[in-house]
C-alpha positions as CSV (number, residue, x, y, z in Angstrom):
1,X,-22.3,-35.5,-28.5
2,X,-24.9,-33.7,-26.4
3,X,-26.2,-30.8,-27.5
4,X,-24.6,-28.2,-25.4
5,X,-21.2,-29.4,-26.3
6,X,-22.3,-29.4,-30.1
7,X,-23.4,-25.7,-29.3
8,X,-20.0,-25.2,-27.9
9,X,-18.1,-27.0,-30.5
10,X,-19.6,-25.3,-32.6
11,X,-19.7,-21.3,-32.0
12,X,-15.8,-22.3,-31.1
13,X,-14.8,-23.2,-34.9
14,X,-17.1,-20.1,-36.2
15,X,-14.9,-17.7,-33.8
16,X,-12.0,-19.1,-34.8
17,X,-12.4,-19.1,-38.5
18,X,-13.8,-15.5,-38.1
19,X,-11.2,-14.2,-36.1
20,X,-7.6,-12.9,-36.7
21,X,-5.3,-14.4,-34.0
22,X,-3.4,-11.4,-32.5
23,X,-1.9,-10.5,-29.2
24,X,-4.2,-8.3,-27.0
25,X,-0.9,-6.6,-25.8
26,X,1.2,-3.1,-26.4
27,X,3.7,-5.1,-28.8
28,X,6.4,-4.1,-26.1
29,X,4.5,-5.9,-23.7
30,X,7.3,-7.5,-21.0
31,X,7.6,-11.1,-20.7
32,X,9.7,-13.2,-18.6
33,X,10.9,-15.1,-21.4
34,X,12.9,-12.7,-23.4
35,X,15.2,-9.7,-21.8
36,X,14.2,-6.3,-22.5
37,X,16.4,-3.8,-23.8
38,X,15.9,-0.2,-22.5
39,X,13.0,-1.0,-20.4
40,X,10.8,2.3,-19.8
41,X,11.2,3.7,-16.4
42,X,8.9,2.0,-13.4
43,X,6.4,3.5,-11.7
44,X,4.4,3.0,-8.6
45,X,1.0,4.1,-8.0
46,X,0.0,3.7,-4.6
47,X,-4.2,4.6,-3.4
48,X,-5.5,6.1,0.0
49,X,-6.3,2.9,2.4
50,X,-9.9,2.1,1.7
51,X,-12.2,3.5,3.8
52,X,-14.1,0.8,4.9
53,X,-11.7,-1.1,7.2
54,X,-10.3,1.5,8.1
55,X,-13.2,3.2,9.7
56,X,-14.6,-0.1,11.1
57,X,-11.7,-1.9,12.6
58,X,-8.7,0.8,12.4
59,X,-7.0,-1.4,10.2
60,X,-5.3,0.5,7.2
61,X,-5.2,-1.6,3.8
62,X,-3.3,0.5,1.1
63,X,-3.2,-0.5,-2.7
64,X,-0.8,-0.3,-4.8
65,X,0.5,-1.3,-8.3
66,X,3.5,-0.8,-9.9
67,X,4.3,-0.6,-13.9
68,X,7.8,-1.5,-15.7
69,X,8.7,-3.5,-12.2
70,X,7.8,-6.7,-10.9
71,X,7.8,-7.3,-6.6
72,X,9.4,-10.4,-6.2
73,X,11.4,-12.0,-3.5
74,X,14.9,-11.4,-4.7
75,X,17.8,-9.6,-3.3
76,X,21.2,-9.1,-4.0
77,X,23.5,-7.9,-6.9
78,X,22.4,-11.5,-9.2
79,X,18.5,-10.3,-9.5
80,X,19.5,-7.3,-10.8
81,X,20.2,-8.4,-14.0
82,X,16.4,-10.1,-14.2
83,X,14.8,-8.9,-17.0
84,X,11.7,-7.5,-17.0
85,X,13.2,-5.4,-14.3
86,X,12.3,-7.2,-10.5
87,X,12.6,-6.0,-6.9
88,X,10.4,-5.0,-3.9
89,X,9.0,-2.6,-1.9
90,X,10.2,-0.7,1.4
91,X,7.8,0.8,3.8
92,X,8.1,3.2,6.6
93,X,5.9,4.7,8.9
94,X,5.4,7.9,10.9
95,X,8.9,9.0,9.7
96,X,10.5,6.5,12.2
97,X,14.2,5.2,11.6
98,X,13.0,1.8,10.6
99,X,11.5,-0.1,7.4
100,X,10.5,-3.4,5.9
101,X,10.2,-4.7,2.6
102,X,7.6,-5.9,1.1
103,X,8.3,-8.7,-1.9
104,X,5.1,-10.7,-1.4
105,X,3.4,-8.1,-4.7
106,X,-0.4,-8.6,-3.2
107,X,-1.4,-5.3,-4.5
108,X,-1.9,-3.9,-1.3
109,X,0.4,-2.9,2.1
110,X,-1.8,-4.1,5.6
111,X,-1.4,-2.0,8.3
112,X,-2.5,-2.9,12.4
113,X,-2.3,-1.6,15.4
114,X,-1.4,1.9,14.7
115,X,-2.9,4.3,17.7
116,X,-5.6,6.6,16.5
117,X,-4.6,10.0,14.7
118,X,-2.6,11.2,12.1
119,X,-0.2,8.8,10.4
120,X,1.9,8.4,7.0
121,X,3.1,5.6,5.1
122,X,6.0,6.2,2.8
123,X,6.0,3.3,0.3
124,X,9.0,2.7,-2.2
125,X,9.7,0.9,-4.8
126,X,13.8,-0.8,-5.0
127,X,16.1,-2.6,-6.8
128,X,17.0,-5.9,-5.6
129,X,20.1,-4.2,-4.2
130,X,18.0,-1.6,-2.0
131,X,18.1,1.4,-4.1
132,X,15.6,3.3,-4.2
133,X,14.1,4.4,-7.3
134,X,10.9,6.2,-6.3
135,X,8.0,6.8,-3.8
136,X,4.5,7.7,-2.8
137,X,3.5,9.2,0.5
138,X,0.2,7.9,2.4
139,X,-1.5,10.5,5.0
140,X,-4.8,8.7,6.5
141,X,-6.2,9.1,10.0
142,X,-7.0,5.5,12.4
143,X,-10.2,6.8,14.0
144,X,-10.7,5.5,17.7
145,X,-12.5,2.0,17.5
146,X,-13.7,0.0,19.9
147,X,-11.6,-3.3,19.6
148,X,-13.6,-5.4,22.3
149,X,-15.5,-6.7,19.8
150,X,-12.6,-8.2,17.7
């Protein structure tokens, strides 16, 4: 055994024999294993687009993470009954008529191509049957960039 493994081997088995083995999780913690009965309510936090690629390219990357609520690709009345609690995200712009959902969960909603000025982003998180069950509103400005060089 070379000695680096020995080393490793070693400070291993004195951890382990040191050490309680405990979960480092709430003891509530959600798990896709096991439903979960009366699950708290979910929230969405959702951050200003960072500033950098926005003021360099005009492109608006907005982060968000969401708590009690998983985005995952499922619709329909069947994923409603996943456990802990699934759906995705639906995502307007400007106030306009139409939206898109988002189920991909990246942690962050890319936006391109918007003119320059004032715009808002109204993110939400839903149920796999599109309801609705809360929102944050996104106000940034797309400066004027010169895209010529992209």
């Amino acid at each position: 055994m070379t000695m680096i493994a020995r080393a490793l081997a070693t400070a291993g088995f004195v951890l382990a024999a040191g050490t309680h083995i405990h979960a480092q999780t709430p003891q509530h913690a959600a798990t896709q294993f096991l439903p979960i009965k009366n699950e708290p309510a979910p929230k969405l936090f959702v951050d200003q687009p960072l500033p950098g690629p926005l003021i360099t390219r005009g492109v608006a990357i907005i982060p968000y993470r969401a708590e009690n609520f998983r985005i995952l690709p499922i619709f329909g009345a069947s994923a409603t009954d996943v456990s802990p609690r699934a759906g995705h995200l639906h995502v307007s712009i400007d106030d306009l008529p139409w939206r898109w959902a988002d189920a991909g969960g990246t942690g962050a909603i890319v936006l391109t191509g918007l003119p320059p000025g004032e715009h808002k982003a109204l993110i939400e998180i839903a149920t796999p049957k599109h309801e609705v069950l809360g929102g944050k509103v996104v106000k940034f400005t797309v400066p004027t960039v010169d895209r010529s060089h992209h």
